[in-house]
C-alpha positions in Angstrom: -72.6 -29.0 36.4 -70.2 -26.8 34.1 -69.7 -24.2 36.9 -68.4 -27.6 38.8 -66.0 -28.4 35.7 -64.7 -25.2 35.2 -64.0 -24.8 39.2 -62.0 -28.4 39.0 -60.2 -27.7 36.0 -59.3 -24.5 37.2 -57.8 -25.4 40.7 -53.9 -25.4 40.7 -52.0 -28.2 40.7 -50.0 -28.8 43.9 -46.7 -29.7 42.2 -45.4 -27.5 39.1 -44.1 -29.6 36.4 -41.1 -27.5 36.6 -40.6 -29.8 40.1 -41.4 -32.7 38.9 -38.5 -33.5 36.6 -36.0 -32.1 39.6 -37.9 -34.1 42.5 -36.6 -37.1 40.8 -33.1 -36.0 41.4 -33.0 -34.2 44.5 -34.0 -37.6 46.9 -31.0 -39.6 45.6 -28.9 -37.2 47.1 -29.1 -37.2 50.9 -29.5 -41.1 50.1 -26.0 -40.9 48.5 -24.9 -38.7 51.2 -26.0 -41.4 54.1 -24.1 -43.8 52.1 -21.1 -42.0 52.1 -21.1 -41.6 55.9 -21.7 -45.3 56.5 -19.2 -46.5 54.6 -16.6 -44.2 55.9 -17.8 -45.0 59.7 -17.7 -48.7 58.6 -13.8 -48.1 57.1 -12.8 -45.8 59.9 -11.1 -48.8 62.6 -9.8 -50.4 59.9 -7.7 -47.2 58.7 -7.0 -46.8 62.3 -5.3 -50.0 62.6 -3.2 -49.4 59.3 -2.4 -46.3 60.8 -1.6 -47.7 64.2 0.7 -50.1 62.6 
């Protein structure tokens, strides 16, 4: 029974706690970046028309 504790206790953790803290920040930004690009493809006739005149 301890050999089974010390073995679970010992295993590594799959995400350092380093990554944890920056994981939270690093998904908003391709989210941001998609929004960027839709917006832009939603704007883009309507500059073209103010363009065009």
């Amino acid at each position: 029974m301890a050999d089974r504790l010390v073995r679970i206790s010992g295993s590594p953790r799959s995400v350092p706690a380093s990554g944890r803290e920056r994981g939270t920040i690093d998904p908003m930004l391709p989210g941001l970046l998609r929004g960027v690009i839709f917006i832009s493809v939603l704007a883009a006739p309507f500059v073209a028309a103010i363009l065009a005149g």
